[in-house]
Each structure stands twice: as structure tokens, then as C-alpha cells.
C-alpha positions as CSV (number, residue, x, y, z in Angstrom):
1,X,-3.0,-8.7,3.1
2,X,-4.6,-5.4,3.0
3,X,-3.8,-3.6,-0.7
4,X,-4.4,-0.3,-1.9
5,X,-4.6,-0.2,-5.6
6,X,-2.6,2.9,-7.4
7,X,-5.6,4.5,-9.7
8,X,-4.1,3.0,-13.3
9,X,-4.1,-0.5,-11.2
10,X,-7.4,0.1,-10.5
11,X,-8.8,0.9,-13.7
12,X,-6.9,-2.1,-15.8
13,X,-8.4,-4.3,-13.0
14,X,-12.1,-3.0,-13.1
15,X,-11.5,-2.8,-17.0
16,X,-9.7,-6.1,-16.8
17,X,-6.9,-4.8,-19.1
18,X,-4.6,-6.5,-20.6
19,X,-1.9,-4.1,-19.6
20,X,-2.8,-5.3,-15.8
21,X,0.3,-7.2,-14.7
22,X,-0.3,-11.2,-13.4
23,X,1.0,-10.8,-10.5
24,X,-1.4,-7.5,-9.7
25,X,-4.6,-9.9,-10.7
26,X,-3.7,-12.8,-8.7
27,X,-3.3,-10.3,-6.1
28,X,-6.2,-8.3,-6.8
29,X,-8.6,-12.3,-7.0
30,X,-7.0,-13.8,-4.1
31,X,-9.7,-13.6,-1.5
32,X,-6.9,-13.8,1.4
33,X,-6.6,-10.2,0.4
34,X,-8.5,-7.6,1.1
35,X,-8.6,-4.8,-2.0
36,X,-9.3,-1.1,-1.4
37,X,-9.6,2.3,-3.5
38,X,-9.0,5.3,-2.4
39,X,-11.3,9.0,-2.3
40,X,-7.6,10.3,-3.8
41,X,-8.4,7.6,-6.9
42,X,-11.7,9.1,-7.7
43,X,-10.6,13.1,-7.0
44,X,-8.0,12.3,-9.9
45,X,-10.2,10.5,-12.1
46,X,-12.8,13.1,-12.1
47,X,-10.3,15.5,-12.6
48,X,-8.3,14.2,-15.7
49,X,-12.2,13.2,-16.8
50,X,-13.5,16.7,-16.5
51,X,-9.6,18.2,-18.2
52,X,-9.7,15.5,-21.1
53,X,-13.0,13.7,-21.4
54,X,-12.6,12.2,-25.1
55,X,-9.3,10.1,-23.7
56,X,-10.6,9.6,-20.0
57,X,-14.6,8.9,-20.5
58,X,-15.5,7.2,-17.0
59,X,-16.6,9.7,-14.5
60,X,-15.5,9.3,-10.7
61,X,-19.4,8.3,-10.1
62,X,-18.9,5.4,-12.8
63,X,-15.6,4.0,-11.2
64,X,-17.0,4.5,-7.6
65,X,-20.0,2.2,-8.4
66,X,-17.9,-0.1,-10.1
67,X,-15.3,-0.6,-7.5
68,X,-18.5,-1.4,-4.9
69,X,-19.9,-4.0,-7.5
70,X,-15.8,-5.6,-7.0
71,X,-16.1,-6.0,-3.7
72,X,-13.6,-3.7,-3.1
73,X,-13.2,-1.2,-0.1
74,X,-13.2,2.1,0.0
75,X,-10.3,4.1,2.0
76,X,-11.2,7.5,2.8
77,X,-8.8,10.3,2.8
78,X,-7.9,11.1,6.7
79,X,-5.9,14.4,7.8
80,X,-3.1,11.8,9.4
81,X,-2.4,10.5,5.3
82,X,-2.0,14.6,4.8
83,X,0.4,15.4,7.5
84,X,2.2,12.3,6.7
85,X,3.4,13.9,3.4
86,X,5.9,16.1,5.3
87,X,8.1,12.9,6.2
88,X,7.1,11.3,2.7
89,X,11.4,10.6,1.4
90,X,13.0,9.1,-1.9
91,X,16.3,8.1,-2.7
92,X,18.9,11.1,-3.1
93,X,19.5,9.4,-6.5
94,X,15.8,9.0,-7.6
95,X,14.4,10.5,-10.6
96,X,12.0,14.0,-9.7
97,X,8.6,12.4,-9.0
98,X,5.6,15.6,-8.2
99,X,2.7,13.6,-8.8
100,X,0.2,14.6,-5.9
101,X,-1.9,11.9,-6.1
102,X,0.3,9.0,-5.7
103,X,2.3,11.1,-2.8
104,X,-1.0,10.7,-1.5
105,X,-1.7,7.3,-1.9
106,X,1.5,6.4,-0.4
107,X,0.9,8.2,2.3
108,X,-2.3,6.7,3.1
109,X,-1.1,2.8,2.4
110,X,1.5,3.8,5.3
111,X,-0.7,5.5,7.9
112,X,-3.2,2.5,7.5
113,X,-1.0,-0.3,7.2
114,X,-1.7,-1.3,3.6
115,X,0.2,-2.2,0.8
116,X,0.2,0.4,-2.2
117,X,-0.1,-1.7,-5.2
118,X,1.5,-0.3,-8.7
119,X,3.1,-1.1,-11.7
120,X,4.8,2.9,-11.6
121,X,8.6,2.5,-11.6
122,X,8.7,5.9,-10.5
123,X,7.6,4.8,-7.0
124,X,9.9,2.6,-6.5
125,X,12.4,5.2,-5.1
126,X,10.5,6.1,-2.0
127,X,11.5,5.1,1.0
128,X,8.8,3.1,2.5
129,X,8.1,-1.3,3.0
130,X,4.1,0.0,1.5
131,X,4.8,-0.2,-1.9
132,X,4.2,-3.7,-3.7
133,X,5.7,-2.6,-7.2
134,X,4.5,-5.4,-10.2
């Protein structure tokens, strides 16, 4: 299975957390699998780095490198994941969700035919067989 890890998934698994679910790590370890970050990961990490550095200390640079030391993949961010967004849809009943980033990462786990792995209960509500929720 090709995964895409959501960016706190990635983090607790580079970090090896202890918030990381079990199911996320045997996922993440299987080597049937084939694991992959996203450009989208790092813009938001450097991001919340640069806005709150004393709670967010790893630079984009930091968790670039060590994603590459994983083994894992990186996805890029292709204009098809952006025009994607306009037919991005969640459940009329769903809770308001404006995160850009994980719009994003949805959107690119769809166009690329990987599974978007998170433990955000938020994205449960969209519409789409590319979320693995653990």
C-alpha cells in the first residue's frame, strides 16, 4: 500500500511518540508498504516553526533529512492536487474543518492514489476511500 502520512503522523513516527497509534506504526514498519511525506508537510512545519519556535523547534530542513534517513518518499506538490481542491466534499452534517494543509494532503493522497494516513477525527467527514483514519 502506498501511505501518505498527515504531518502530526509523521512527526510522532520520526519522533517515535508515544501518542503514535499501533496501528499507524505497524503500518508505517510494514515493508509491504510504501511510506511518503509530503512538500505540504514541510511548508506547514516551517511555518508553525518560524510563528512559534519555543513549542515547534524542528525546522522543515530537520524533518526533510529525517524523513530521507526513514526511508520514506517524498510526494511533491503537483498543480492536479490544487485543482483537485474544488471537488474536495464532507458530509452536510460534518463539523467546519478550514485547515489548508490537510485539504491539501487529501487532495494529493487522491490524485496519486495513496492512502492519507491520520489519527484527525476531523477528516473523517470527507468524502473520499483515501483516508485510513487510526
Amino acid at each position: 500500500m502506498k501511505i501518505l502520512l498527515d504531518t502530526h503522523i509523521l512527526l510522532w513516527a520520526l519522533y517515535d511518540s508515544p501518542r503514535l497509534p499501533a496501528e499507524a506504526k505497524r503500518l508505517i514498519l510494514d515493508g509491504e508498504n510504501s511510506i511518503y511525506f509530503s512538500t505540504a508537510s514541510l511548508w506547514e512545519i516551517e511555518l508553525k516553526h518560524l510563528a512559534h519556535p519555543d513549542s515547534i523547534p524542528m525546522t522543515a530542513r530537520y524533518i526533510y533529512d529525517c524523513s530521507m534517513k526513514a526511508g520514506y518518499e517524498q510526494l511533491h506538490l503537483r498543480e492536479s492536487a490544487i485543482f483537485a481542491l474544488a471537488e474536495l466534499r464532507r458530509s452536510e452534517v460534518a463539523s467546519p474543518h478550514k485547515d489548508p494543509f490537510d485539504r491539501i494532503l487529501i487532495c494529493q493522497a487522491c490524485v496519486d492514489g495513496l492512502k492519507l494516513l491520520t489519527h484527525d477525527a476531523l477528516l473523517k467527514d470527507y468524502i473520499s476511500d483515501n483516508i485510513l483514519y487510526v
